[in-house]
C-alpha positions, -999 to +999 in steps of 0.1 A: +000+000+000+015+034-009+027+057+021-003+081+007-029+061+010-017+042+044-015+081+060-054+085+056-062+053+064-082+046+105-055+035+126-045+031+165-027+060+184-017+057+219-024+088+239-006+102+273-024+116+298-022+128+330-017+096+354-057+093+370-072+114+345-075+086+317-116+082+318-121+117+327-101+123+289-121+097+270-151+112+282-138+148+272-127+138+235-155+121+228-178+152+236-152+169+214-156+146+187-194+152+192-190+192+196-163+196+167-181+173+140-154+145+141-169+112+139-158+107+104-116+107+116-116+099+150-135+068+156-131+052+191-113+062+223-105+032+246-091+026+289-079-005+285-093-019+321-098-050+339-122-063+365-102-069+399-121-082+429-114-080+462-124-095+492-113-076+525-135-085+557-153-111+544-171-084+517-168-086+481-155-055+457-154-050+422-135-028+406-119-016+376-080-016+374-063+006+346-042-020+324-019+007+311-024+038+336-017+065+313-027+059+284-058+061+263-061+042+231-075+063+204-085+049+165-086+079+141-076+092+105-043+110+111-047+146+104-037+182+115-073+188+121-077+151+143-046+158+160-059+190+170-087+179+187-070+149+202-040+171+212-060+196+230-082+175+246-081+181+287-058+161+303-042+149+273-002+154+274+008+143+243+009+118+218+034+084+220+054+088+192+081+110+178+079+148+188+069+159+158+044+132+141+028+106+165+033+071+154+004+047+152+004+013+172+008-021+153-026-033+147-016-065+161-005-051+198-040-032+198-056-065+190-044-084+216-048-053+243-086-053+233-091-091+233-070-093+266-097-067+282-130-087+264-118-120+276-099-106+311-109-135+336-122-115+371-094-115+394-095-116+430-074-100+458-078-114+492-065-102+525-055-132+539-022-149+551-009-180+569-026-186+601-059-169+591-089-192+601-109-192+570-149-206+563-151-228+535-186-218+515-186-240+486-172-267+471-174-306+489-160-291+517-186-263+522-196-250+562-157-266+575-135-238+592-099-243+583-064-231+589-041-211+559-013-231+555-003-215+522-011-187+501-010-186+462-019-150+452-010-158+414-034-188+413-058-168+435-054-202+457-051-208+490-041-242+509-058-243+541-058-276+569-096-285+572-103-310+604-122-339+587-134-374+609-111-362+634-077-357+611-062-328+598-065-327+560-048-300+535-069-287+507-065-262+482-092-237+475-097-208+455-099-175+470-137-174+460-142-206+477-136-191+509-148-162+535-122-149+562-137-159+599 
């Protein structure tokens, strides 16, 4: 494809912004793109995110984690009049790329950050450690109180000693297997 036609042509730009400020700039550029009359060159603005949960005093939380705190994922038509608006955009610091002319992503790195958010598997923080007493609440060994042993925070596992006929028996669990007592 000639340089020409590959300069107008929608692609991925990675945007910098003020560290916190990353939904608060999508939000603001795409009322811009609204106000200004750009839907035809700048096409979507993404916060790469994923669902963490955590469980602290027995209670569950969900919330949203910034993948790449940052940085906003914009897809656009490369022009002085999108870089404008995209440039001035509150909160916005500058484009990732060379000083001058902002370089667009490989398609395939933006294809595997988007999948990696639509197929992000919930992950789950819990405030446990070794010694905790824990209540098992599902699973075979469901209602039994047992001991940590062992803690796995990058299997979200925990291995706990669970008194069963009498006998101490180790058995791993997943962190949403179990409630701290």
């Amino acid at each position: 494809m000639a340089e020409t036609e590959r300069k107008y042509e929608k692609r991925w730009y990675i945007v910098h912004t003020y560290s916190g400020h990353e939904n608060k700039v999508k939000v603001n550029l795409e009322k811009r793109i609204e106000f200004m009359n750009m839907g035809d060159k700048i096409f979507r603005v993404e916060v790469p995110q994923k669902t963490v949960t955590k469980v602290k005093d027995g209670k569950r939380q969900d919330k949203e984690e910034k993948i790449f705190p940052g940085y906003v994922l914009v897809e656009m038509i490369m022009d002085d009049d999108s870089w404008y608006v995209v440039r001035h955009t509150p909160g916005v610091t500058k484009f990732v790329g060379a000083e001058k002319k902002p370089i667009p992503a490989h398609d395939s790195e933006i294809k595997k950050i988007i999948h990696r958010v639509q197929v992000q598997v919930a992950k789950v923080e819990l405030d446990v450690k070794v010694g905790d007493k824990v209540r098992i609440i599902s699973g075979p060994f469901a209602d039994f109180v047992g001991d940590i042993t062992e803690v796995y925070p990058d299997k979200s596992k925990i291995r706990a000693s669970v008194s069963i006929f009498g006998r101490d028996t180790p058995v791993e669990l997943e962190y949403n297997q179990i409630q701290k007592v």
